[in-house]
MOPAC internal coordinates of N, CA, C and O (Angstrom, degrees):
PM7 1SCF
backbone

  N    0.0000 0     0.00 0     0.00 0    0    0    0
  C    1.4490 1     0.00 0     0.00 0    1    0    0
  C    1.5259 1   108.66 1     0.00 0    2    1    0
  O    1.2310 1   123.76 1   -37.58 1    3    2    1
  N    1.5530 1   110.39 1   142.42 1    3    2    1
  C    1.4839 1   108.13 1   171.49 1    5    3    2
  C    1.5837 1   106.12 1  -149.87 1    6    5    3
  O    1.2310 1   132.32 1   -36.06 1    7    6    5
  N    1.5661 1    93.81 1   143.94 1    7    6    5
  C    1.3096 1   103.44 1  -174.58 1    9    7    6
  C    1.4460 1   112.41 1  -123.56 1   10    9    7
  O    1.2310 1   109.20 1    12.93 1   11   10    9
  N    1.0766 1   137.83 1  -167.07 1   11   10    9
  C    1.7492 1   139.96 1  -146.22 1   13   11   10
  C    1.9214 1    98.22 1   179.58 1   14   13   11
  O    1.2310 1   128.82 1   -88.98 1   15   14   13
  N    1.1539 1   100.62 1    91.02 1   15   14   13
  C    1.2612 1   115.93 1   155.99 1   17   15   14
  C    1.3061 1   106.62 1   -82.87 1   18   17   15
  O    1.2310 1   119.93 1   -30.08 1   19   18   17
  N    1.6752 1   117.73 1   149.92 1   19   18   17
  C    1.4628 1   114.54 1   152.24 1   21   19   18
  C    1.8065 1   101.74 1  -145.26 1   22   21   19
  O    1.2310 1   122.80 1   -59.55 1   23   22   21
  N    0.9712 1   112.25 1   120.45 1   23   22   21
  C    1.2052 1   125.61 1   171.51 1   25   23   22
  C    1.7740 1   133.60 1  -138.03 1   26   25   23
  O    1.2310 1   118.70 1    -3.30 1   27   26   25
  N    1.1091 1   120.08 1   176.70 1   27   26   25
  C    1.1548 1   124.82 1   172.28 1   29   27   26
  C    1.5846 1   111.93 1   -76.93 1   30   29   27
  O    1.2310 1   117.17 1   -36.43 1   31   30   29
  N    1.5575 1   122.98 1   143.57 1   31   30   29
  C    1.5147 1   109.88 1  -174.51 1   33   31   30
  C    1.7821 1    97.00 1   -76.27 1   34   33   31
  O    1.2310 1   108.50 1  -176.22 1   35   34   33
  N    1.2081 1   139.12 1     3.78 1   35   34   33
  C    1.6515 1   129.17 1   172.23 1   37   35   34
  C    1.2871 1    98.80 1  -111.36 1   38   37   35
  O    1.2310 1   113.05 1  -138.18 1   39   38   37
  N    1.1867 1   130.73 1    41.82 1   39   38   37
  C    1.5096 1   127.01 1   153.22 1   41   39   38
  C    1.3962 1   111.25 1  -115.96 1   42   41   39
  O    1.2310 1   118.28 1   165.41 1   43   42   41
  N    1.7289 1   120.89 1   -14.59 1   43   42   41
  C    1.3400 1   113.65 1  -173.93 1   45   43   42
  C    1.2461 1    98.00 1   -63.65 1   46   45   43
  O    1.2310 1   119.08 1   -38.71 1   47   46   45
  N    1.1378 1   119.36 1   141.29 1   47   46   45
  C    1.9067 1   119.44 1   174.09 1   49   47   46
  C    2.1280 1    93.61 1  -142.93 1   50   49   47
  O    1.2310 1   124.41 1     3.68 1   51   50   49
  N    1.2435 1   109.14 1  -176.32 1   51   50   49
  C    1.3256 1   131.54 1   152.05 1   53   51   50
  C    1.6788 1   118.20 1   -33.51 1   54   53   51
  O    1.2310 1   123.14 1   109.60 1   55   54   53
  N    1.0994 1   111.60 1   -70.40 1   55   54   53
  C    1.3613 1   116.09 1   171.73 1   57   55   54
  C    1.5880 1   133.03 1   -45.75 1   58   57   55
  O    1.2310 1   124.06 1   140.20 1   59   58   57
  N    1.7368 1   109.82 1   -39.80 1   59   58   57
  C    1.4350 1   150.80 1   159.87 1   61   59   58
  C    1.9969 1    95.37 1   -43.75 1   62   61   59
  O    1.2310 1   139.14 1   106.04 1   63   62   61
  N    1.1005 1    80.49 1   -73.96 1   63   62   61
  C    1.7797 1    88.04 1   179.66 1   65   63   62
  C    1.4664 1   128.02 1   -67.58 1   66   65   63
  O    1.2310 1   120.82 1   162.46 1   67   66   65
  N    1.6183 1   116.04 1   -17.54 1   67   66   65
  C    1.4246 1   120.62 1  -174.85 1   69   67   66
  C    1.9692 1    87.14 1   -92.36 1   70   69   67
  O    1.2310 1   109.17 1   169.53 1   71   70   69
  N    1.3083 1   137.89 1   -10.47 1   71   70   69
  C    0.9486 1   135.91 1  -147.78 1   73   71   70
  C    2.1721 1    90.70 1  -105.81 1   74   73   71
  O    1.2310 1   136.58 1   124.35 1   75   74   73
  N    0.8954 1    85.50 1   -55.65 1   75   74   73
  C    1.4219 1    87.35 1   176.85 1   77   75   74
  C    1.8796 1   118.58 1   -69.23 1   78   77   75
  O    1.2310 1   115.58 1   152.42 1   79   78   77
  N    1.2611 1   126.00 1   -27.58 1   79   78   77
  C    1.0320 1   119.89 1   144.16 1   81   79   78
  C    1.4135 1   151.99 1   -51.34 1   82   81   79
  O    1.2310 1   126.38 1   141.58 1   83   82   81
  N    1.6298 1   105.34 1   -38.42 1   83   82   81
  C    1.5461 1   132.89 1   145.87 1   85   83   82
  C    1.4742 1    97.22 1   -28.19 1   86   85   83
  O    1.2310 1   123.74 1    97.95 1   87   86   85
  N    1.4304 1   110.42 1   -82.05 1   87   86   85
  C    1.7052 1   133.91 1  -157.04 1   89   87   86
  C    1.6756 1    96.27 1   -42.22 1   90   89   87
  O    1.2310 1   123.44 1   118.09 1   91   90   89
  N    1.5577 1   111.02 1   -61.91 1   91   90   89
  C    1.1818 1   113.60 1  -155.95 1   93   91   90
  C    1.6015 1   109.27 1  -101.85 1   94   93   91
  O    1.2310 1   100.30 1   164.01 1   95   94   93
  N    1.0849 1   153.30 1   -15.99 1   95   94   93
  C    1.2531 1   155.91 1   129.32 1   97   95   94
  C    2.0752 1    88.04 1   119.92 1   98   97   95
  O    1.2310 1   126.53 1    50.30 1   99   98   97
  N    1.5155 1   105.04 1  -129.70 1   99   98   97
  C    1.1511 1    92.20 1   169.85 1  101   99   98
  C    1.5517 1   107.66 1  -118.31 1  102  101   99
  O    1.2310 1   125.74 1   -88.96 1  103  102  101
  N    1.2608 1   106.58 1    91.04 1  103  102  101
  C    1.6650 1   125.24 1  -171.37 1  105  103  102
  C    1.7806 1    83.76 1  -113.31 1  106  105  103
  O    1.2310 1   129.22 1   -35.90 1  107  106  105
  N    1.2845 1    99.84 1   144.10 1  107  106  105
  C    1.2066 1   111.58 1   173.90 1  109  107  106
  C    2.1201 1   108.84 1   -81.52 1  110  109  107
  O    1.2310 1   123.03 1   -55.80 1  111  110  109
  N    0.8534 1   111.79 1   124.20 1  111  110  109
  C    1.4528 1   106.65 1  -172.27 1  113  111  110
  C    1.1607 1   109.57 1  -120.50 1  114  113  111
  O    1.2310 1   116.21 1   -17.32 1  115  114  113
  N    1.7617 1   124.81 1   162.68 1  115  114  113
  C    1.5113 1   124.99 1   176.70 1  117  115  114
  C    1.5866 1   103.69 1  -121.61 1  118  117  115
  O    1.2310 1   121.67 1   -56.45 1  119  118  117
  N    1.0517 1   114.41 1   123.55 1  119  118  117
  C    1.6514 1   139.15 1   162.74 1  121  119  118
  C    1.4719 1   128.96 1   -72.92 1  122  121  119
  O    1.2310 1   122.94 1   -89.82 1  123  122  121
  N    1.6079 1   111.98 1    90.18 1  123  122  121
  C    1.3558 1    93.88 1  -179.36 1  125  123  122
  C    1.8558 1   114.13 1  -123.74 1  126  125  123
  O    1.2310 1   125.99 1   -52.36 1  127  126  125
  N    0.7328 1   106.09 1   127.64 1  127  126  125
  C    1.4381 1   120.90 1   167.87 1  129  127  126
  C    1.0048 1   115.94 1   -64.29 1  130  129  127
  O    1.2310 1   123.41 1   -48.74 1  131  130  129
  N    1.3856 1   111.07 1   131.26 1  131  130  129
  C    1.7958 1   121.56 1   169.52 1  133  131  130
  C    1.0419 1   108.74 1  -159.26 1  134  133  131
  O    1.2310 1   114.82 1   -58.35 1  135  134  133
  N    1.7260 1   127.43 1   121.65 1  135  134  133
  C    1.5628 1   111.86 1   152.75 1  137  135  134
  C    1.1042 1   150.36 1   -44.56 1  138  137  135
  O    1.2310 1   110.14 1   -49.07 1  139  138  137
  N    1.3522 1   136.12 1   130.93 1  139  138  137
  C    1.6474 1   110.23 1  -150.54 1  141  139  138
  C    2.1056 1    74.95 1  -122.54 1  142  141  139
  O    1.2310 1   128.95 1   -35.55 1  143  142  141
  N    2.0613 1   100.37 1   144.45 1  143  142  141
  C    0.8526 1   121.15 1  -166.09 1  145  143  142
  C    2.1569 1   100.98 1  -122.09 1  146  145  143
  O    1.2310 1   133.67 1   -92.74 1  147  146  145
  N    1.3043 1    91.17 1    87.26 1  147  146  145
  C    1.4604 1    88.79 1   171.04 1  149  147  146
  C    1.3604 1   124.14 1   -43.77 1  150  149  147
  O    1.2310 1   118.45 1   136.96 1  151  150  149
  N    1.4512 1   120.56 1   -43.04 1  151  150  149
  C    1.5036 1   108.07 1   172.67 1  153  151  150
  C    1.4471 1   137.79 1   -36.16 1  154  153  151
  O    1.2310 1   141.57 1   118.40 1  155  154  153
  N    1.9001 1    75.73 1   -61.60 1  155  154  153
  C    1.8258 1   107.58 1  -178.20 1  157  155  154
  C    1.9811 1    89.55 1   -49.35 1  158  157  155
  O    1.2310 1   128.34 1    98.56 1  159  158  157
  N    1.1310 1   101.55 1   -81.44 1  159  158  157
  C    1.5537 1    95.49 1  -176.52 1  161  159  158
  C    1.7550 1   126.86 1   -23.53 1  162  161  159
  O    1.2310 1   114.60 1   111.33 1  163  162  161
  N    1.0859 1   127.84 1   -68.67 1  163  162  161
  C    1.2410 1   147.10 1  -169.18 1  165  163  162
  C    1.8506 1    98.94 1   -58.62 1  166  165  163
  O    1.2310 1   131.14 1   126.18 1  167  166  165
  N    1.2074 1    96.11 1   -53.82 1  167  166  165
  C    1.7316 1   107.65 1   160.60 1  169  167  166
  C    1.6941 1   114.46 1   -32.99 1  170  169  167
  O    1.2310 1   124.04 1   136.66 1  171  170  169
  N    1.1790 1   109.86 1   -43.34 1  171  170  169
  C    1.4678 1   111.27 1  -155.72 1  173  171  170
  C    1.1780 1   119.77 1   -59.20 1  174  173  171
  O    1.2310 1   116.88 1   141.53 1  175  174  173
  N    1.6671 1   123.53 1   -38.47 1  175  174  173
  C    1.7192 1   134.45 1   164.08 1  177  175  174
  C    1.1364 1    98.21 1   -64.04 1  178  177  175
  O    1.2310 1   123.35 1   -36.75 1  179  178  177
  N    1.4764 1   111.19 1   143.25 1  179  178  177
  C    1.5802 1   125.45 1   179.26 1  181  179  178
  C    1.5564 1    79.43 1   -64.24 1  182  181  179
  O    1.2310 1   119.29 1   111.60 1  183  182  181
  N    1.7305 1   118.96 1   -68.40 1  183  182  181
  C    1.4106 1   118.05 1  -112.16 1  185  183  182
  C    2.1541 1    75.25 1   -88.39 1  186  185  183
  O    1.2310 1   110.65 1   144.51 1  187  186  185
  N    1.3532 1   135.18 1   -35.49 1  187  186  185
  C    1.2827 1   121.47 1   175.89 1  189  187  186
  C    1.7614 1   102.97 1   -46.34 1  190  189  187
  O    1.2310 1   115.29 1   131.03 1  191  190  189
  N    1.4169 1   126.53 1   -48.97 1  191  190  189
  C    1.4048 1   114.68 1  -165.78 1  193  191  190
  C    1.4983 1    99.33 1   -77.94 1  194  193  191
  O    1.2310 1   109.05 1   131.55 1  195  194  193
  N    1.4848 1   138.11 1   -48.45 1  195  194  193
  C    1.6597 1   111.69 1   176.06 1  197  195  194
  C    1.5533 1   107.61 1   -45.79 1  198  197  195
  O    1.2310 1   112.02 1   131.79 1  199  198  197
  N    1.4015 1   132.66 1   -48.21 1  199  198  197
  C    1.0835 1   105.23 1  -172.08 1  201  199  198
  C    1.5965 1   129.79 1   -89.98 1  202  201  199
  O    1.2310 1   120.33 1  -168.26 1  203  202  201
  N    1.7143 1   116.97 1    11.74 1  203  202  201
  C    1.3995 1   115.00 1   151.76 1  205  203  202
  C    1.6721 1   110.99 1   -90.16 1  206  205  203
  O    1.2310 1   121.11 1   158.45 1  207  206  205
  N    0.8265 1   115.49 1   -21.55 1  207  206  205
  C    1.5624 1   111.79 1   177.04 1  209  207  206
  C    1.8535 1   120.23 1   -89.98 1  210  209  207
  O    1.2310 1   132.28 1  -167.06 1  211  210  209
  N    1.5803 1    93.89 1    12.94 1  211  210  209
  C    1.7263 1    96.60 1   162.61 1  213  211  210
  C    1.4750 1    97.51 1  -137.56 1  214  213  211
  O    1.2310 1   121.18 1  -159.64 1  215  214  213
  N    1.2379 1   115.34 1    20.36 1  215  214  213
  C    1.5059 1   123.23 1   161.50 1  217  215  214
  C    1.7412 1    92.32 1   -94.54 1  218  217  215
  O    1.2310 1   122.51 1   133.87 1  219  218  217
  N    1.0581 1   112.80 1   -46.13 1  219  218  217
  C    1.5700 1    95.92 1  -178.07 1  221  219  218
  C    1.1282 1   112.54 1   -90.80 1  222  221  219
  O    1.2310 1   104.98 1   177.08 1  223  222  221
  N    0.9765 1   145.38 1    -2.92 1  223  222  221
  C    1.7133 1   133.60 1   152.47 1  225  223  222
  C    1.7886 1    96.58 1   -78.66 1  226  225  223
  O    1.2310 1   107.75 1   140.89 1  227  226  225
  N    1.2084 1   140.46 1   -39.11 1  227  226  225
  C    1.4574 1    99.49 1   177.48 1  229  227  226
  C    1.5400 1   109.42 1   -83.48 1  230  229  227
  O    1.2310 1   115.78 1  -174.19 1  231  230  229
  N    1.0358 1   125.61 1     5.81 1  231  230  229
  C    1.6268 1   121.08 1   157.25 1  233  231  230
  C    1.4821 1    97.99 1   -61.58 1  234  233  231
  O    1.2310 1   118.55 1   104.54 1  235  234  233
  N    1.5055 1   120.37 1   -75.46 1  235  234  233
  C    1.2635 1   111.04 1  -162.58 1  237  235  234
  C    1.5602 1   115.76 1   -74.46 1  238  237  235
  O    1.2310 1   113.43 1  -175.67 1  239  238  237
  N    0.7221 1   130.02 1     4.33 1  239  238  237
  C    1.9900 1   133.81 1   147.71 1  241  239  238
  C    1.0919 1   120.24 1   -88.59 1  242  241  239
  O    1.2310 1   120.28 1   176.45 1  243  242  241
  N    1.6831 1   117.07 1    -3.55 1  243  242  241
  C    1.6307 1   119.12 1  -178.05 1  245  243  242
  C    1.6512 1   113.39 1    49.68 1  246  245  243
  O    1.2310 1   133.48 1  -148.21 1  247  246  245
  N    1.1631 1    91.55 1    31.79 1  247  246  245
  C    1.8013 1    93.52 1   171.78 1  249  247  246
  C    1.8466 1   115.03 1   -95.94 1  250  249  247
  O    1.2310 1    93.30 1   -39.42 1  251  250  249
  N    1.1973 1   163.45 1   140.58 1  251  250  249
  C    0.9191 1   167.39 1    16.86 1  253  251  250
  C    1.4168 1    97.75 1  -147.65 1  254  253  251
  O    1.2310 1   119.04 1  -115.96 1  255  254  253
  N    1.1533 1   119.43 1    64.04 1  255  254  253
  C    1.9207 1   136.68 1   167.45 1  257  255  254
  C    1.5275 1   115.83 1   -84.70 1  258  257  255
  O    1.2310 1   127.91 1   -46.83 1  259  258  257
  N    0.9949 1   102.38 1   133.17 1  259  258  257
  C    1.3575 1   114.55 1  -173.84 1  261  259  258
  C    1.3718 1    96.68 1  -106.81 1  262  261  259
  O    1.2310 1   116.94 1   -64.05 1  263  262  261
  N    1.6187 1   123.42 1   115.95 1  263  262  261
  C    1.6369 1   117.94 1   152.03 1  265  263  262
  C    1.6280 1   142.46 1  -111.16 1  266  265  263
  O    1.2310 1   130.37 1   -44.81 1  267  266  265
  N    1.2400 1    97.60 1   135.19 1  267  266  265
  C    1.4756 1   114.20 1  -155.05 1  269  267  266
  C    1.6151 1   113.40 1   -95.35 1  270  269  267
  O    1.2310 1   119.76 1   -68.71 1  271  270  269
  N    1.1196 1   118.06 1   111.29 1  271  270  269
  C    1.4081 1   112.05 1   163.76 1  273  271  270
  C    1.2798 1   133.49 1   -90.40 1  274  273  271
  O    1.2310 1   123.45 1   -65.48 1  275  274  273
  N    1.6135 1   110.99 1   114.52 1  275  274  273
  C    1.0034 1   128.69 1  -153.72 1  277  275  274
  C    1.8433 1   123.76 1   -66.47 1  278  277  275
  O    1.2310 1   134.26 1   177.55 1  279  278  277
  N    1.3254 1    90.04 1    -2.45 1  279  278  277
  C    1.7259 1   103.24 1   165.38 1  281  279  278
  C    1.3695 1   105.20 1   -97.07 1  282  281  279
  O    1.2310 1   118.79 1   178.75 1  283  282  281
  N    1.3516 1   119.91 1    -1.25 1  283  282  281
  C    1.5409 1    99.32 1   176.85 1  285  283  282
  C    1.8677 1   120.00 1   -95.71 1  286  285  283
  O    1.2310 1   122.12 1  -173.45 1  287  286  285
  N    1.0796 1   113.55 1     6.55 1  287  286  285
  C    1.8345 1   140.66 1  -167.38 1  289  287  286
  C    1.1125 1   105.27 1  -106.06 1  290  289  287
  O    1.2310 1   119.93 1   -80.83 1  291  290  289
  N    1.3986 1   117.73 1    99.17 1  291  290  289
  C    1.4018 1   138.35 1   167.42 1  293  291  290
  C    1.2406 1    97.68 1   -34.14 1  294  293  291
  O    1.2310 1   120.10 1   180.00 1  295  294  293

């Protein structure tokens, strides 16, 4: 069995740990740590990164912006 936590390292608490014991009983398990890098990720599709990287050039040309007033959002 394998599972995929992703969290913040100040969310592991007590509960975090009584939760993964539940799961795995007394199975010997391996723990690995890694920072996970949203960029790098999101980066990874050619065609997802052309279209965040001409989302940020029309940010920075202020070309096709949508503005929202923030009293109007339930």
């Amino acid at each position: 069995m394998s599972t995929v936590y992703r969290l913040k390292a100040s969310e592991i608490d007590l509960n975090f740990l009584e939760e993964i014991k539940a799961n795995f009983g007394d199975k010997e398990i391996e723990i690995i740590v890694s920072e996970f890098d949203e960029t790098e990720y999101l980066l990874q599709s050619e065609a997802n990164k052309n279209r965040l990287l001409r989302a940020v050039d029309n940010v920075k040309n202020c070309q096709g912006l949508v503005e929202v007033d923030l009293q109007d959002l339930p």
